[in-house]
C-alpha positions as CSV (number, residue, x, y, z in Angstrom):
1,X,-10.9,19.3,-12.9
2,X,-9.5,21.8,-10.7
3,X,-7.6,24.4,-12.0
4,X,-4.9,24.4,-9.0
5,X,-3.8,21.2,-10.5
6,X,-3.7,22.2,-14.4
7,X,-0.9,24.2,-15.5
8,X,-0.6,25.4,-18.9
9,X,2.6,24.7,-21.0
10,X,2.0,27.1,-23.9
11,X,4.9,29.7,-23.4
12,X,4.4,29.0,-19.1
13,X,1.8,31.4,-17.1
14,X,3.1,35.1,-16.7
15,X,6.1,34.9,-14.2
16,X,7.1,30.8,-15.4
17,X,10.5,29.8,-15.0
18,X,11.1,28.4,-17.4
19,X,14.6,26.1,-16.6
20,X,13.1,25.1,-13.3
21,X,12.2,20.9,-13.5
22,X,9.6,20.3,-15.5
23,X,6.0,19.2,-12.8
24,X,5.8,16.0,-15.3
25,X,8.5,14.4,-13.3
26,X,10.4,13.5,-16.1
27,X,13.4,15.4,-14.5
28,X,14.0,17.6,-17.6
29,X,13.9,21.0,-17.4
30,X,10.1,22.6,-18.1
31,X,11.1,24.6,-21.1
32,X,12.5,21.2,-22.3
33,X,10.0,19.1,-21.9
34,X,6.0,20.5,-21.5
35,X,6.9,24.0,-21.5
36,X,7.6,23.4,-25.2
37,X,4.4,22.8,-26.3
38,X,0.9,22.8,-25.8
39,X,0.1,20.2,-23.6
40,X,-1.7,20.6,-20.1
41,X,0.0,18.8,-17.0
42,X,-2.2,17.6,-14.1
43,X,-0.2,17.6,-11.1
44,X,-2.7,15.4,-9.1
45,X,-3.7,13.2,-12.0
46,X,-5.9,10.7,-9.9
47,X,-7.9,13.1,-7.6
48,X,-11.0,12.1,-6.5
49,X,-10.4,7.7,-6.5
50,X,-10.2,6.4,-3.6
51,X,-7.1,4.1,-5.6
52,X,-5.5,7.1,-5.5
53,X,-2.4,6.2,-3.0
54,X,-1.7,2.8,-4.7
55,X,-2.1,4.3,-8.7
56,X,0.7,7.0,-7.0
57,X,2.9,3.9,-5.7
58,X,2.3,1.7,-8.7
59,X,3.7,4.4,-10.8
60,X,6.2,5.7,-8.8
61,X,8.2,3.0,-7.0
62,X,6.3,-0.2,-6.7
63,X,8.5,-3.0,-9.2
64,X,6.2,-5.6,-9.5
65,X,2.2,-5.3,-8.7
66,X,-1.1,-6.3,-10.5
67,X,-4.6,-5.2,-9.5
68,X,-7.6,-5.7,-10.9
69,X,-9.2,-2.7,-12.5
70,X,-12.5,-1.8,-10.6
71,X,-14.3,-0.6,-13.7
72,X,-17.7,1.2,-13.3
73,X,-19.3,-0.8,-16.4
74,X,-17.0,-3.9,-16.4
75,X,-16.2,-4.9,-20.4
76,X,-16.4,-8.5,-21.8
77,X,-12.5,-8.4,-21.2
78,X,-11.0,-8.4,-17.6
79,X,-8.8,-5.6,-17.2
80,X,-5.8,-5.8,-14.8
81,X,-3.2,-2.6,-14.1
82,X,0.0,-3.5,-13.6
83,X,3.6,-1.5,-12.6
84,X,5.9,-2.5,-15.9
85,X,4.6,-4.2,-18.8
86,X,7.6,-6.0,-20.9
87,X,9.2,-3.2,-22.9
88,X,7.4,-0.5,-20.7
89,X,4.3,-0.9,-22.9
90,X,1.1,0.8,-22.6
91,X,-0.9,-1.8,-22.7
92,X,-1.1,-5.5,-23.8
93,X,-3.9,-7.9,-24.3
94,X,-3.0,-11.3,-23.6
95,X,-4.1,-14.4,-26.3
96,X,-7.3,-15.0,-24.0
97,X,-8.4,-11.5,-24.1
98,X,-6.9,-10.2,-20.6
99,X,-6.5,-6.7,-20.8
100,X,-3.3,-5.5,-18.5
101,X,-2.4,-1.9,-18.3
102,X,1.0,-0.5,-17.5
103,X,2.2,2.1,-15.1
104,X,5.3,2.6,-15.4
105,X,5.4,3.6,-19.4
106,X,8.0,5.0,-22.4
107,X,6.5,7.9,-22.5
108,X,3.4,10.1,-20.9
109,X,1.5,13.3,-21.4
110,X,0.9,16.0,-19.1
111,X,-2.1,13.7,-17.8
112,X,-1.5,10.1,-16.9
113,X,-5.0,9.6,-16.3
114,X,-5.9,10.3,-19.2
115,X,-3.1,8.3,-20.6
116,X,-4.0,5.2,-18.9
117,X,-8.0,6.0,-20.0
118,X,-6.7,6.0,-23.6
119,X,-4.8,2.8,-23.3
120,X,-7.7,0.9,-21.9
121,X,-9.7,2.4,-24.6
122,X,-7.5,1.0,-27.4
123,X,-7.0,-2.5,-25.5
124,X,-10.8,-2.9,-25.1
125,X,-11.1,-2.9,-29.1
126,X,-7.8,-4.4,-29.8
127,X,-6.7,-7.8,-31.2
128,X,-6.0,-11.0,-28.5
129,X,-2.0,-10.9,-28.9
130,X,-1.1,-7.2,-29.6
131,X,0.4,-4.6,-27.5
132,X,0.8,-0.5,-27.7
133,X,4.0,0.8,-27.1
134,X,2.7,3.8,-25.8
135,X,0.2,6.1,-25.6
136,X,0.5,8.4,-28.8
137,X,-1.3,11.4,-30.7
138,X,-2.4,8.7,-33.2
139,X,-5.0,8.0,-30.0
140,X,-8.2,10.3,-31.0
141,X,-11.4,11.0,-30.0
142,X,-13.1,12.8,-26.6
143,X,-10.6,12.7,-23.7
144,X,-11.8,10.2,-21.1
145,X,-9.9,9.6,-17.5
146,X,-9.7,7.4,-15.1
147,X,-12.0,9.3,-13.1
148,X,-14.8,8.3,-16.1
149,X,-14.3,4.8,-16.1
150,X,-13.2,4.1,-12.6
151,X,-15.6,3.1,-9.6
152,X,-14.2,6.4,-7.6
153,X,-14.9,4.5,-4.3
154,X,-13.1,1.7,-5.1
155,X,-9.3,0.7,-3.4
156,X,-7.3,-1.4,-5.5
157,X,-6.7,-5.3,-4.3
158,X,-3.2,-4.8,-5.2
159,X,-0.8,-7.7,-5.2
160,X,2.8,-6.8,-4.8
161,X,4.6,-10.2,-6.8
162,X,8.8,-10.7,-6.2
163,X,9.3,-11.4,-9.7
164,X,8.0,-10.6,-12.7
165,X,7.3,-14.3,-13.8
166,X,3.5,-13.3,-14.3
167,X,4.9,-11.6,-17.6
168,X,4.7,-15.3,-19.1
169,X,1.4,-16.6,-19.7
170,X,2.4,-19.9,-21.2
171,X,3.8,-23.0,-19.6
172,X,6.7,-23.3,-22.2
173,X,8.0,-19.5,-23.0
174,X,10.6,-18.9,-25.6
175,X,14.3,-19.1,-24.6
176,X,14.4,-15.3,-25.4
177,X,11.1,-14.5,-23.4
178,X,12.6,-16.5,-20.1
179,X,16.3,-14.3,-20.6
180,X,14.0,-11.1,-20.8
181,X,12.6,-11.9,-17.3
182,X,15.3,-12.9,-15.6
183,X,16.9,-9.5,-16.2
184,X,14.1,-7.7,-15.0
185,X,13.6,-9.2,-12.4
186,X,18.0,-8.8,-11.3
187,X,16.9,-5.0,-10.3
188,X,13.7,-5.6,-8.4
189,X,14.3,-4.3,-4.6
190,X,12.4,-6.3,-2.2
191,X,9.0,-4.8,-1.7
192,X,6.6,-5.4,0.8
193,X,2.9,-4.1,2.0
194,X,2.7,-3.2,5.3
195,X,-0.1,-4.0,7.1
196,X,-2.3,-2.8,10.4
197,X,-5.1,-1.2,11.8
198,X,-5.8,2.1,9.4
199,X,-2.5,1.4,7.2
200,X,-2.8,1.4,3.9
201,X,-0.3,2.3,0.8
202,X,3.0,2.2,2.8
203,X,6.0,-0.1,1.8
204,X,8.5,-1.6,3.3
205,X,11.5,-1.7,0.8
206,X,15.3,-3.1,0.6
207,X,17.5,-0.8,-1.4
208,X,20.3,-3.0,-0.9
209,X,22.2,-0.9,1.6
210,X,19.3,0.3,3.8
211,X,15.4,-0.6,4.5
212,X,12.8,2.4,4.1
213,X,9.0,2.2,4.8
214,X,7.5,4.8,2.2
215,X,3.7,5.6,2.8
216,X,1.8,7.6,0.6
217,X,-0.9,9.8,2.2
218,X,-3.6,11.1,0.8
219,X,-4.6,14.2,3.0
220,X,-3.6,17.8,1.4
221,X,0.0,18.5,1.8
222,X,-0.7,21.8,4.2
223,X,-2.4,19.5,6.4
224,X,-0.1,17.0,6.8
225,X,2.9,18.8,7.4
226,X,1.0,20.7,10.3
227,X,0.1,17.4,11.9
228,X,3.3,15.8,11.0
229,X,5.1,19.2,12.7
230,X,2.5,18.5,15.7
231,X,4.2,15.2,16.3
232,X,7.7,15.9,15.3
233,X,7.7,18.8,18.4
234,X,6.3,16.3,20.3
235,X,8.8,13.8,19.5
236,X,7.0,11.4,18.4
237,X,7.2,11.3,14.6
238,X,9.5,7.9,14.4
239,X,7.8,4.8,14.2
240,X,9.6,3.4,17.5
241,X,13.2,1.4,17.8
242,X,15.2,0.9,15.0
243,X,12.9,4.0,12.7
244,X,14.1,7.3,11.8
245,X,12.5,10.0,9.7
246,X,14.4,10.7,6.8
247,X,12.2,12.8,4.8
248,X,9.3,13.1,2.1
249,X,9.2,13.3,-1.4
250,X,6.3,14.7,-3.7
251,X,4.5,12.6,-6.0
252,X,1.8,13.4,-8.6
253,X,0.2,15.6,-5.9
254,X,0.5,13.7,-2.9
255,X,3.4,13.7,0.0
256,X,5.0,10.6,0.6
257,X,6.7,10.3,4.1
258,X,9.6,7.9,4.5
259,X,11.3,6.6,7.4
260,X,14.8,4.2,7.0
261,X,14.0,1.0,8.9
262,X,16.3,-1.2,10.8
263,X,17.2,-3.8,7.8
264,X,17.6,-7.1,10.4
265,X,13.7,-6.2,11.4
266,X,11.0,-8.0,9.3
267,X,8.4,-6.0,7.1
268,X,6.0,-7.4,8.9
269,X,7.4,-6.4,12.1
270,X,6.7,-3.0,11.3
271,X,2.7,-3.2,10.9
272,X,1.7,-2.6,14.4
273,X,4.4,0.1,14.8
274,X,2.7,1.6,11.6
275,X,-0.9,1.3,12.7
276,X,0.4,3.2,16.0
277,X,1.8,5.9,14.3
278,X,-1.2,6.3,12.1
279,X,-3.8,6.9,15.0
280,X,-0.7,9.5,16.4
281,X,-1.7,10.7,12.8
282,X,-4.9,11.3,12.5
283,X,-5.1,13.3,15.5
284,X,-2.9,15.3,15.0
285,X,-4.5,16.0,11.3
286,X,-7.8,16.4,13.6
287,X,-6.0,19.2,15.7
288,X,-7.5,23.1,14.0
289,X,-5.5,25.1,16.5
290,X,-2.4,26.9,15.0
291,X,0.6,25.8,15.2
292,X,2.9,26.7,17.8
293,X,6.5,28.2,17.8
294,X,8.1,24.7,18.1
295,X,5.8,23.5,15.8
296,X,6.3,26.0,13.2
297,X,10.2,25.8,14.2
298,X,9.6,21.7,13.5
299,X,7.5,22.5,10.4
300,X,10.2,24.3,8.4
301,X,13.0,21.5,9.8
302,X,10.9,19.4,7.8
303,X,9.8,21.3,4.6
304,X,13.6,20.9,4.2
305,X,13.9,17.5,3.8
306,X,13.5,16.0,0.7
307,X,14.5,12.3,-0.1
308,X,15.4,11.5,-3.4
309,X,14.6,7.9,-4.8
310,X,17.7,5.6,-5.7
């Protein structure tokens, strides 16, 4: 692991301020939260998979998505990774043995790969039927990641679902079970892959009030913001009629652009404006000269926008 993306929470590293927001993402502050004891937080958690852009959006913003795991040495059990499990579990194993492991959890360590490692661990030897609520100390032995068990070269096959009627396995669920559903699935905002040529982890999504396509890149951040500078001077950073760049947020290590969409447009009108912007893209990432004044005047217009999830 590299040590830019460990920080240690014992006390905070000499100069720590300590009441700035804790790296976790939990939105407490850091002396609140992992600067009070002595856990480690990995602030790019799934470095090195090539699932790393969709493990980012599955846990960040995605409602309701399953993938198969790619295992390295697949179990006896097929294991599935999911956004929400019912009650924000850890993980569940179904009555036939499925093993499905939750994102978006009650609680986390500094690490979620290793968090997600250690649920797989405990689902792989658990009873058909049972579920872990989340991911505690009670979980021992030698700390394995994702990046231990994973094929690192493997994408996920992600399936984005408008419902969450794949919580119920049976034909006939309890009355209790379908009312449990049916809430959940009263705050899901439309969500939608978008497709095309050299696309891959962005999202068209309905808030309600306005349509955003959020795409999460995995290039460092310094590079991206030079090449999205490049194109912004050049005026060429939208994603054609009816786009705008609002902004980018930050994201277990990786930037996430996001542009509001015109909301009477299609998602899938949007995939061959998308595949055009991402060959703009990757030259400009290819560009190694420095930037220039308008760049660099471009560059800091956009280190100051920051979009905020609702």
């Amino acid at each position: 692991m590299a040590e830019k993306n460990r920080e240690k929470s014992a006390g905070g590293a000499a100069g720590e301020n300590p009441r700035r927001p804790c790296p976790c993402g939990s939105g407490k502050r850091y002396k609140a939260c992992h600067g009070a004891g002595d856990d480690v937080i990995v602030t790019r958690p799934f470095e090195g998979l090539a699932a790393e852009p969709d493990l980012v959006a599955m846990r960040e913003f995605l409602p309701s998505a399953l993938a198969p795991l790619p295992l390295a040495k697949a179990g006896e059990r097929p294991v599935r990774i999911a956004t929400v499990l019912p009650g924000a579990s850890a993980a569940l194993v179904r009555p036939d043995g499925e093993i499905l492991l939750g994102m978006q959890v009650q609680t986390r360590s500094g690490d979620l790969s290793a968090d997600v490692a250690k649920a797989l661990r405990w689902a792989q030897e658990a009873e058909p039927g049972t579920a872990l609520p989340v991911v505690g100390p009670g979980l021992t032995g030698d700390v394995v990641r994702l990046q231990d068990v994973l094929d690192a070269d493997a994408e996920l096959d992600l399936v984005i679902h408008p419902d969450f009627a794949w919580w119920i396995p049976d034909d006939e669920p309890a009355p209790e079970i379908t009312a449990t559903v049916e809430r959940a699935n009263q705050v899901i905002m439309p969500t939608e892959a978008i497709g095309g040529d050299g696309v891959r982890a962005a999202y068209w999504v309905d808030t309600g009030s306005k349509a955003h396509l959020r795409w999460v890149r995995p290039e460092p951040e310094d590079a991206l913001m030079a090449a999205l500078a490049r194109l912004s001077a050049a005026g060429e950073l939208e994603l054609g009629e009816g786009s705008r760049y609002a902004g980018a947020f930050r994201a277990h290590g990786l930037l996430v652009p996001v542009w509001d969409l015109d909301r009477e447009m299609h998602a899938k009108e949007w995939g061959n404006p998308a595949a055009a912007f991402s060959t703009k893209l990757d030259q400009a990432l290819a560009v190694t000269s420095d930037l220039t004044a308008a760049e660099h005047s471009a560059r800091d217009a956009l280190a100051g926008k920051q979009v905020t999830l609702r």
